[in-house]
N, C-alpha and C positions, 0 to 999 in steps of 0.2 A: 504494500500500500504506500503511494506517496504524498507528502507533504504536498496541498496546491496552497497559492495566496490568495487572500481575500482582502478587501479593502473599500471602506465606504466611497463612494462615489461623491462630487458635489453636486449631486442631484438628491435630495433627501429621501431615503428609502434605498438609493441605490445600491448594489456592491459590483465589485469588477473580483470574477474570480481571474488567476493566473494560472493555465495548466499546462506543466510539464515540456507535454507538446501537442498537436493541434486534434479537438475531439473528434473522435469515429461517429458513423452513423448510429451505432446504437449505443452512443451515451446518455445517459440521463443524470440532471443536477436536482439533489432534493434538500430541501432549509428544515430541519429537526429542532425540536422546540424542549425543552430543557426535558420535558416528560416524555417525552419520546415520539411524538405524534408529528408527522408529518404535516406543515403547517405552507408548502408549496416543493410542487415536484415540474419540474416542465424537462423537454429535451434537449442534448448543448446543438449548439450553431456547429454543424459539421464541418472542418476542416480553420474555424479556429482554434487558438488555444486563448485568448481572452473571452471570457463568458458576461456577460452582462445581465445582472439578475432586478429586478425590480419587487422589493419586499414592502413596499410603501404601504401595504397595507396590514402589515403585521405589527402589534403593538412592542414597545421598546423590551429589550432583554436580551440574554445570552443563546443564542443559535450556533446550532453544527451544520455544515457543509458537506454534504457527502457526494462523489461524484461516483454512479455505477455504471457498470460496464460489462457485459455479458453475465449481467446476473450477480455482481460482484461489488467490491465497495473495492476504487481503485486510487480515492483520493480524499481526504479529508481537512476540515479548514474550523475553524471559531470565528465567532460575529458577535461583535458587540454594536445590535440595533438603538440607535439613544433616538430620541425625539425632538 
């Protein structure tokens, strides 16, 4: 599993993950919410490796980043949503 970056955006709500290198067709980015509940799942932009996530509607706190990949957890990140 590897380390990807995350980082708020100056668009509020935003994040810009960083991957590795550039995602496959069957990736998928999902935002895990301290209790474990998937709280946005969408698919990544195929053949980049900057992801642009829009969480704007999730209220402020500690989120995990998981990025999977044939069925797999291939990347993971921390988010700190503030308001």
């Amino acid at each position: 599993m590897r380390s990807i970056r995350a980082r708020l955006s100056r668009r509020r709500g935003q994040f810009t993950l960083e991957l590795p290198a550039p995602a496959t067709p069957d990736m998928r980015i999902r935002i895990i919410g301290l209790t474990g509940q998937t709280m946005l799942e969408k698919a990544a932009e195929t053949g980049a490796a900057r992801q642009l996530l829009d969480a704007g509607n999730l209220p402020a706190g500690l989120y995990f980043v998981q990025v999977w990949s044939e069925g797999r957890i291939v990347g993971t990140a921390r988010v700190v949503k503030q308001n």
